[in-house]
Legacy VTK file of the C-alpha trace (Angstrom):
# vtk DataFile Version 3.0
C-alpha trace
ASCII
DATASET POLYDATA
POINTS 178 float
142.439 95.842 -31.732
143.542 93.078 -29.569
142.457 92.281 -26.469
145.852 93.016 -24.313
145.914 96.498 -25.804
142.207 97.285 -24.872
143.402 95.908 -21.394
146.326 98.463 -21.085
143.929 101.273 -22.620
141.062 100.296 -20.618
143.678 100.392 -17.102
144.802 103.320 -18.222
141.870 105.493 -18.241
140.167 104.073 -15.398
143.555 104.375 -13.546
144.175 108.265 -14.535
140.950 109.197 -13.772
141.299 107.747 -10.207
144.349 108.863 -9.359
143.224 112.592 -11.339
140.418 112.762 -9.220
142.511 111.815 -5.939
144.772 114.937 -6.672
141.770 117.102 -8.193
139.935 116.769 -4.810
142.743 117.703 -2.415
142.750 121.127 -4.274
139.037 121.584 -3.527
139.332 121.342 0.469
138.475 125.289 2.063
141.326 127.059 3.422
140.986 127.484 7.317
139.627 130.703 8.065
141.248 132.491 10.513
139.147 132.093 13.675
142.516 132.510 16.482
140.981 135.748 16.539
137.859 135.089 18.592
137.316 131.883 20.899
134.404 131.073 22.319
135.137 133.143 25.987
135.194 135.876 23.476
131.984 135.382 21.448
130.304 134.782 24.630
131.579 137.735 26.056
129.950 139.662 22.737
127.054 137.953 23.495
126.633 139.467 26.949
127.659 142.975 25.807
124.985 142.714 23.300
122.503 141.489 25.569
123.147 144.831 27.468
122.776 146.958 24.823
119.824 145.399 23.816
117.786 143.040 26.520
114.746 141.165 26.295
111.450 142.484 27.063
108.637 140.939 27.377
107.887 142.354 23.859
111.255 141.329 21.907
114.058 138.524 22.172
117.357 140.543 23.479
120.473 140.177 21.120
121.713 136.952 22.895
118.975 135.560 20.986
119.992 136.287 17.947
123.564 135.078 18.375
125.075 138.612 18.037
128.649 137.295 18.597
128.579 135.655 16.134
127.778 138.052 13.934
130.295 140.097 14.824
132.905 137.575 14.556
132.293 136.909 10.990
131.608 140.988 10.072
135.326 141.630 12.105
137.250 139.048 10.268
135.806 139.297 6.878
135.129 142.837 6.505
137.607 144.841 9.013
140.693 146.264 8.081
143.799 144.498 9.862
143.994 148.187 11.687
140.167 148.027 12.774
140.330 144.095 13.912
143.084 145.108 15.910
141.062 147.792 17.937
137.917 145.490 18.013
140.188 143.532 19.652
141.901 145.203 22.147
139.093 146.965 23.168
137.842 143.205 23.662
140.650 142.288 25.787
139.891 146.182 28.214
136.416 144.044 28.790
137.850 140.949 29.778
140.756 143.247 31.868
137.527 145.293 33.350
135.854 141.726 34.567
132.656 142.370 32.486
131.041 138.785 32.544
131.820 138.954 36.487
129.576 142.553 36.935
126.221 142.747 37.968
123.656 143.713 35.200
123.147 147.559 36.185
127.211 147.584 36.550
127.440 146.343 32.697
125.088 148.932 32.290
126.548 151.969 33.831
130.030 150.885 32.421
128.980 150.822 28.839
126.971 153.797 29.621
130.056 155.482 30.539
131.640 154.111 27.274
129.104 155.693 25.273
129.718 159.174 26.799
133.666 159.052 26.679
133.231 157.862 23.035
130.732 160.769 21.938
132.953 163.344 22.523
135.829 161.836 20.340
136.300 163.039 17.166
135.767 159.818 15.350
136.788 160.605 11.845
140.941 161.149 12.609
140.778 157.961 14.842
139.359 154.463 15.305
137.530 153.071 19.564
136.279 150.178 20.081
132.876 151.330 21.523
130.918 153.225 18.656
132.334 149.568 16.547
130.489 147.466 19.342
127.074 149.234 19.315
127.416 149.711 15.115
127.295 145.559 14.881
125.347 145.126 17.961
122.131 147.009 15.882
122.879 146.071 12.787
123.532 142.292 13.644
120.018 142.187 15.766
117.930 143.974 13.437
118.658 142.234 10.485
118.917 138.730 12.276
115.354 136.861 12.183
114.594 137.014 15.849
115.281 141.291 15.852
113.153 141.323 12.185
110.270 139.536 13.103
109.734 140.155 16.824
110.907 142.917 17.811
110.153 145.076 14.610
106.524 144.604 12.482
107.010 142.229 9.956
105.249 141.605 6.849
106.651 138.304 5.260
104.548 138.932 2.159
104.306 142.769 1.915
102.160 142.902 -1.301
101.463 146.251 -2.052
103.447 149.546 -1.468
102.135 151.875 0.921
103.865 155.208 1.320
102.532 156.703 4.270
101.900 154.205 6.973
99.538 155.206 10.021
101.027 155.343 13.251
100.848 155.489 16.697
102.809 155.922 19.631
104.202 152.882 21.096
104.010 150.542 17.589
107.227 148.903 16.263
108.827 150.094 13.259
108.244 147.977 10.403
111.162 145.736 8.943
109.648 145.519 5.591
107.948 148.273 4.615
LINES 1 179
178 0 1 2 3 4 5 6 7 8 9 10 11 12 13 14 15 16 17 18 19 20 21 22 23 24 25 26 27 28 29 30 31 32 33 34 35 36 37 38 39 40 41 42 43 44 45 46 47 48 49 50 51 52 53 54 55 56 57 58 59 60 61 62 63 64 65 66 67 68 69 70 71 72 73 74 75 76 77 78 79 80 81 82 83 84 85 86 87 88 89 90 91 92 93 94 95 96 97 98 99 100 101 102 103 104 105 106 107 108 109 110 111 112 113 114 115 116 117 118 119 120 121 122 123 124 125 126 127 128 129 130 131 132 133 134 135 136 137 138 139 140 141 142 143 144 145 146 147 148 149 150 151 152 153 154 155 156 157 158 159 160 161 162 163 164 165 166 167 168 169 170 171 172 173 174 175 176 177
């Protein structure tokens, strides 16, 4: 082989694979997820509505601690139905209409007490509120987030062996491992 053809071989192949690997890697950047459907008013505003459901004590973090908006942002958008994000969200935008960052702690209270009421009395199964949604993430996102596992329930990070019948007493935590 001569030299001029190792040249153009060598150019080649050195020249394909940068110019393959220039077109390989803009087929490798992640899609944009679609995030329009919750800005940061309205992941604070989850936070807050959280935090009233479930406030800190001097015993446990409440669910602003455990960034409970932001759990339900990502549960809403990757796991809702178009139908159910819809209703997540426009019960969203009745708490922004109803002023809910601008109310006094007892009136958050007393508002989503009155939520609760309204929304046990619905037959849930035939339609879809907002509400029973809300509080569903609220305790699942806190209780399975690392602040609501390891402070506010018992938590065993090494649980060993199995124990069926734990001993109890009034007033313990329930245990997040056992």
């Amino acid at each position: 082989m001569n030299r001029r053809k190792a040249l153009k071989l060598t150019a080649g192949v050195v020249g394909g694979t940068i110019i393959g690997s220039e077109i390989f890697l803009t087929g490798c950047v992640n899609k944009e997820k679609n995030t329009g459907l919750f800005s940061k008013v309205d992941i604070d505003l989850l936070d807050e509505v959280g935090e009233t459901i479930l406030p800190k004590t001097d015993r446990s973090p409440g669910a602003k601690e455990a960034k409970i908006g932001e759990f339900m942002k990502v549960i809403v958008l990757d796991c809702y139905s178009p139908k159910e994000q819809e209703v997540f969200k426009n019960g969203l935008t009745e708490l922004k209409r109803k002023a809910f960052m601008g109310q006094s702690p007892e009136e958050r209270f007393n508002y989503l007490a009155q939520l609760d009421k309204e929304t046990r009395n619905l037959n849930l199964e035939d339609s879809l509120h907002f509400f029973p949604m809300l509080k569903q993430l609220t305790l699942w996102g806190y209780f399975t987030s690392e602040p609501g596992a390891t402070k506010a329930l018992r938590y065993n990070p090494i649980p060993g062996e199995y124990i069926g019948c734990v001993p109890y007493k009034a007033g313990d935590r329930a245990w997040a491992t056992r």
